[in-house]
N, C-alpha and C positions, 0 to 999 in steps of 0.2 A: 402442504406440499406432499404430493404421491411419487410414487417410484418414477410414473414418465415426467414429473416435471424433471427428478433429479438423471434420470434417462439425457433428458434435451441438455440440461446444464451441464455435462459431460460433453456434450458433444460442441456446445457451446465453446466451453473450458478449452477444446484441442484447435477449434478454429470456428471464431465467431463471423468468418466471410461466409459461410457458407448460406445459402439460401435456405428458408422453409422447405422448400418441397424435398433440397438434395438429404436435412435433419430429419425429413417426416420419413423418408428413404430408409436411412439409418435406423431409428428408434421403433419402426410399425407402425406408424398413426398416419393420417391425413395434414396434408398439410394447411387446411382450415384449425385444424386442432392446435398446430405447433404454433402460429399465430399468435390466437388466444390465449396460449398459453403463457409465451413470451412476452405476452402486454399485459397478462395479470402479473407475469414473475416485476417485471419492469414497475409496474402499479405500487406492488408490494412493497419495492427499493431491494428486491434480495439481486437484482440485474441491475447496476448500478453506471453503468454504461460498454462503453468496447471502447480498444484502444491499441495501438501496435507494442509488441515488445522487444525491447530493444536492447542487443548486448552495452550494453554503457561503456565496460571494459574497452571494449573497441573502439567508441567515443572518446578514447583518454579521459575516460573522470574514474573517479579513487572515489570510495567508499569509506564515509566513517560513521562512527558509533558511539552518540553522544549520552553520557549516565547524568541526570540531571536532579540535582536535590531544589526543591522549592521553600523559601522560609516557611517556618510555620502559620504567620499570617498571612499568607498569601493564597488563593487557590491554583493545586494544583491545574485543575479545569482554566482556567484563565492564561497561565503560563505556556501552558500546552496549546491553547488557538494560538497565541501569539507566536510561536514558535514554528505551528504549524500555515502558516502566511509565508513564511520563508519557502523560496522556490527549489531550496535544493533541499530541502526535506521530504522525504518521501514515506516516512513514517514516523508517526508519533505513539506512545503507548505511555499510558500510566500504567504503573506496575508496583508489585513490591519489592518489599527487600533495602537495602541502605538507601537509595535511590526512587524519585517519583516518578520521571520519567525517562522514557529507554528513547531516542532518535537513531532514527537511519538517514543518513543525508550520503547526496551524493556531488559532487564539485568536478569541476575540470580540473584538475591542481591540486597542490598542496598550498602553495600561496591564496588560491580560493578557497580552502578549506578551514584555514587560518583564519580570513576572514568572516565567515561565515559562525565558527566559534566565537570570535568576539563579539557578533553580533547577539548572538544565545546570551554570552557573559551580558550584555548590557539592558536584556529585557529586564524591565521592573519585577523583584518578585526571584528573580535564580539567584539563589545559595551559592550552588558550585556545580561546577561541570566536569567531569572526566571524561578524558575523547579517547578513543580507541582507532586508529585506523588499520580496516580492513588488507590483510595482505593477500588472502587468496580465499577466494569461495568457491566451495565446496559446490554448493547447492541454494541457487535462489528461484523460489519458486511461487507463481501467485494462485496455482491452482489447488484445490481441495481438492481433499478423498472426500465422493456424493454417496 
């Protein structure tokens, strides 16, 4: 990866509607280039698809933050797909520290958020959970620094 692929994935990054030609605009290149480029970045899996983003806040869903210890017999790796199936999970992370896995889930409710914990409590394999919910965000953001 050179400077214009990470050129085009910035521009990507602020709005992925835009066409080749108006990106090839932007960045100097051809928009033959930004193409090619785009479907090796795509090939590679570093462009993993597009998507809208959406304040959820405004949806009425609540944000929580589940700490997840796995037994020791169990794999972490295994715990974590399972977990990761759940649709209001939107991120999963092994990690260190007291805890194997870090969850972000998002629910309509507190009543669906409840639910949704029990359902984590009852995968084969979870120790223990501590949930944290979200009171105010600061800053959520899916883009990098290129």
């Amino acid at each position: 990866m050179d400077e214009l692929d990470r050129k085009i994935l910035r521009v990507l990054q602020r709005d992925a509607r835009l066409s080749f030609t108006k990106i090839a605009e932007i960045v100097g290149t051809s928009t033959v280039t930004v193409s090619e480029r785009v479907r090796k970045l795509q090939e590679a899996g570093i462009i993993r698809g597009y998507t809208a983003l959406l304040d959820t806040s405004k949806l009425g869903m609540v944000m929580l933050i589940a700490m997840v210890s796995v037994k020791p017999e169990y794999s972490v790796a295994d715990v974590g797909a399972k977990i990761s199936t759940l649709e209001e999970a939107c991120c999963v992370h092994n990690v260190t520290g007291d805890f194997d896995l870090l969850v972000s889930l998002k629910c309509f409710g507190h009543e669906k958020c409840a639910t949704v914990i029990e359902k984590i409590k009852a995968i084969e394999g979870v120790e223990h959970v501590s949930t944290h919910l979200v009171l105010r965000t600061f800053k959520e953001e899916v883009h990098v620094g290129l």
